[in-house]
N, C-alpha and C positions, 0 to 999 in steps of 0.2 A: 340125341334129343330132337325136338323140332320145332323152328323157328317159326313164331306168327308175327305177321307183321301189319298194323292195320295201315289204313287209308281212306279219307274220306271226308276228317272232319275238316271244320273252319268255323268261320264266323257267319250266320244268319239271324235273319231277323221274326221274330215271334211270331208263330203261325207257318212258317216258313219249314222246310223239308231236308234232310241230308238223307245221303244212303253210305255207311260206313262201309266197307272191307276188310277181310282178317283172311287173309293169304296165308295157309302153311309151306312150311319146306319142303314137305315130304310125305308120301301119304306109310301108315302106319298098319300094324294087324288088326288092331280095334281101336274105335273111336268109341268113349261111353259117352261123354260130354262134350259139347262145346256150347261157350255161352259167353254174351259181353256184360260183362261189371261198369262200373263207372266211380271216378272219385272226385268229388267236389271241395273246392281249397277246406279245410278244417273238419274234412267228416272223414268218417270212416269209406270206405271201398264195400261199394253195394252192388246187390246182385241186378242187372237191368232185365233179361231173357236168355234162355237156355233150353238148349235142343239134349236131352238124352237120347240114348240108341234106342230104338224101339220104344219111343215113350211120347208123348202129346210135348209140345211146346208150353212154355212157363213164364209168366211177366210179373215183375214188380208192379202191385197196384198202380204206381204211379205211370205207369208207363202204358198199360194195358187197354188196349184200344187205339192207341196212336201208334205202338213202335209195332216193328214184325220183324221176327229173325226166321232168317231161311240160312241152307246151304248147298252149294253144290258139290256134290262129293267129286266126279268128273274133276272138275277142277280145284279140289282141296283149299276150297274157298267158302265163306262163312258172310254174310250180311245183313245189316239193320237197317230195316227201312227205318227211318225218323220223319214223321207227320206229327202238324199242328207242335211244333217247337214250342216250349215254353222256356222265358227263361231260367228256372229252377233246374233245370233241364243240362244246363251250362257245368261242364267237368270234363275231366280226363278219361276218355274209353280205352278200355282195354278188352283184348277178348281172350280164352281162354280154353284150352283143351287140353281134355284126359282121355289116356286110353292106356292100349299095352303096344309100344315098340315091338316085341315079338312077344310070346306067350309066355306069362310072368316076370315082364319085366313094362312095370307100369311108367309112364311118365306122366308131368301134371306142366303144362307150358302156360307162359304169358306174354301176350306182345308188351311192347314200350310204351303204348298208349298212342293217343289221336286226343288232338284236346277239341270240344266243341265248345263256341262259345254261340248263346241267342241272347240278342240284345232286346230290348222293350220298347 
């Protein structure tokens, strides 16, 4: 399988910037996805931005114009810019990649999460 592991969150204040990390283990035969979710105490686990292979990047409304996720393949690393923080904004990130370990044999991985908190 392969391990992600983020880094990056904490605590800031409204209007205020993080840039997360999601470090894999290991680089893979295919990457189709990779993308960070987030879950906020009593909600469900939503989608924030997602890079598919060969496909344009994709943001949650909410998100869309403040955050940017990029990746570096070189370094099998994945990040979210976070601008203009709001505190609605405050959850647990996780980030997340699918692809194929070798050819047909897919995997779907999740980090432990990075909790971000923005205060008011």
């Amino acid at each position: 399988q392969v391990q992600l592991v983020e880094s990056g969150g904490g605590l800031v204040q409204a209007g205020g910037s993080l840039i997360l990390s999601c470090a894999a283990s290991r680089s893979t035969f295919t990457i189709n996805t990779m993308g960070w979710y987030r879950q906020a105490p009593g909600k469900q686990r939503e989608l924030v931005a997602v890079i598919p292979s060969g496909g344009s990047t994709n943001y949650a409304d909410s998100v869309r114009g403040r955050f940017t996720i990029s990746r570096d393949n070189a370094k099998n690393t994945m990040y979210l810019q976070m601008n203009s923080l709001k505190p609605e904004d405050t959850a647990v990130y996780y980030c997340n990649q699918r692809g194929q370990l070798r050819p047909a044999v897919p995997y779907d991985s999740w980090g432990r999460g990075t909790q971000v908190t923005v205060s008011s």
